[in-house]
C-alpha positions in Angstrom: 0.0 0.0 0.0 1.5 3.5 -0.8 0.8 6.5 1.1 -1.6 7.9 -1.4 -4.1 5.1 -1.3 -7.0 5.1 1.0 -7.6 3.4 3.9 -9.8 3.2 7.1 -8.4 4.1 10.4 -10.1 3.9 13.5 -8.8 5.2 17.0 -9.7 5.6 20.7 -8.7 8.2 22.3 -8.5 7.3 26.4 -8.0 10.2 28.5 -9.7 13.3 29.9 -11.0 13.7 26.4 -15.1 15.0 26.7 -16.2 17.9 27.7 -12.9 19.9 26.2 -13.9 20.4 22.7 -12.1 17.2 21.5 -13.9 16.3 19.0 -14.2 19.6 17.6 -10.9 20.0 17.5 -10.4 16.6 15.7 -13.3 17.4 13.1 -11.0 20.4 12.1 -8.0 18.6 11.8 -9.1 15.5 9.4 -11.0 18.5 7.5 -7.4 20.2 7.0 -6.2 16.5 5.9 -9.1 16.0 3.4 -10.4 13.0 5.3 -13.9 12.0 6.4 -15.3 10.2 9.0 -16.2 10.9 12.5 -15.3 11.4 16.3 -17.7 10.1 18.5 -17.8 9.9 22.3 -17.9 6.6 24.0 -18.1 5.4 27.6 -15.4 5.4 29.7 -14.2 9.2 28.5 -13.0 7.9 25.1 -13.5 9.1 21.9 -14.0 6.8 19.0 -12.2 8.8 15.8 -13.1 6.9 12.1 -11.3 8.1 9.4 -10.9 7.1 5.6 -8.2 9.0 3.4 -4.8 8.3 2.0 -2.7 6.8 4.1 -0.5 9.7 4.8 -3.1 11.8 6.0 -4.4 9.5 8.1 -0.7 8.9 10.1 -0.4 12.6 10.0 -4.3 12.2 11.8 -3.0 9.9 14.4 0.5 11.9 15.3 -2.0 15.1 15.6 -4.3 12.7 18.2 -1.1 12.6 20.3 0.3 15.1 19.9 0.8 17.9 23.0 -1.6 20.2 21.0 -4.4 17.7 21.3 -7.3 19.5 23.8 -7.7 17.9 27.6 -5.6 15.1 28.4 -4.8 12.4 26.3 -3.4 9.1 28.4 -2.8 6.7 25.2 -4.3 6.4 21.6 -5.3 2.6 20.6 -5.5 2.2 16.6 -6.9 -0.3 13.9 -6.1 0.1 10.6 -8.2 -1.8 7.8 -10.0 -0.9 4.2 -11.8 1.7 3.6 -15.6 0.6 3.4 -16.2 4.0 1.6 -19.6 4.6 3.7 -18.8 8.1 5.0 -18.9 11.4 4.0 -17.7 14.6 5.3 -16.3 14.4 9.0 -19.1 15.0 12.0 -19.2 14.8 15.4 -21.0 12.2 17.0 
C-alpha cells in the first residue's frame, strides 16, 4: 500500500477527552487532511475517531491525536487500521 491510497483508520482516544472540545478540535484537523469520517464519544471518556483518506493523512491524523496540541488530556491512543468501506462522507461529530 502506498501512502496515497486510501484506507480506514479507526482510533480511541482514552484520557480526559469530553467535555474539552475534543472532538471539535479533531473534526478540524481531518477537515485540513481531506479526510472524512467521525469522532464520537464513548463510555469510559473515550473518543471513538473513524477516518478514511490516503494513508499519509491519516498517520499525520494519528501523530496530531497525540500530539501535545491535542485539547484535555490524552493518556494513550489505541489504533486499527483496515480498508476503507467508503460509507462516510464529510467528517461530524457524534
Amino acid at each position: 500500500m502506498t501512502d496515497t491510497e486510501s484506507i480506514r483508520l479507526t482510533a480511541w482516544v482514552h484520557g480526559r477527552v469530553q467535555g474539552v472540545g475534543f472532538r471539535w478540535w479533531t473534526r478540524a484537523r481531518a477537515l485540513e487532511l481531506g479526510l472524512i469520517g467521525s469522532a464520537t464519544n464513548l463510555p469510559a471518556n473515550r473518543v471513538e475517531i473513524v477516518a478514511e483518506g490516503p494513508r499519509a493523512a491519516c498517520e499525520q491524523l494519528l501523530d496530531t491525536l497525540r500530539s501535545d496540541a491535542a485539547p484535555g488530556e490524552v493518556e494513550y491512543v489505541a489504533e486499527q487500521w483496515s480498508q476503507p468501506k467508503g460509507d462516510l462522507s464529510g467528517f461530524v461529530e457524534r
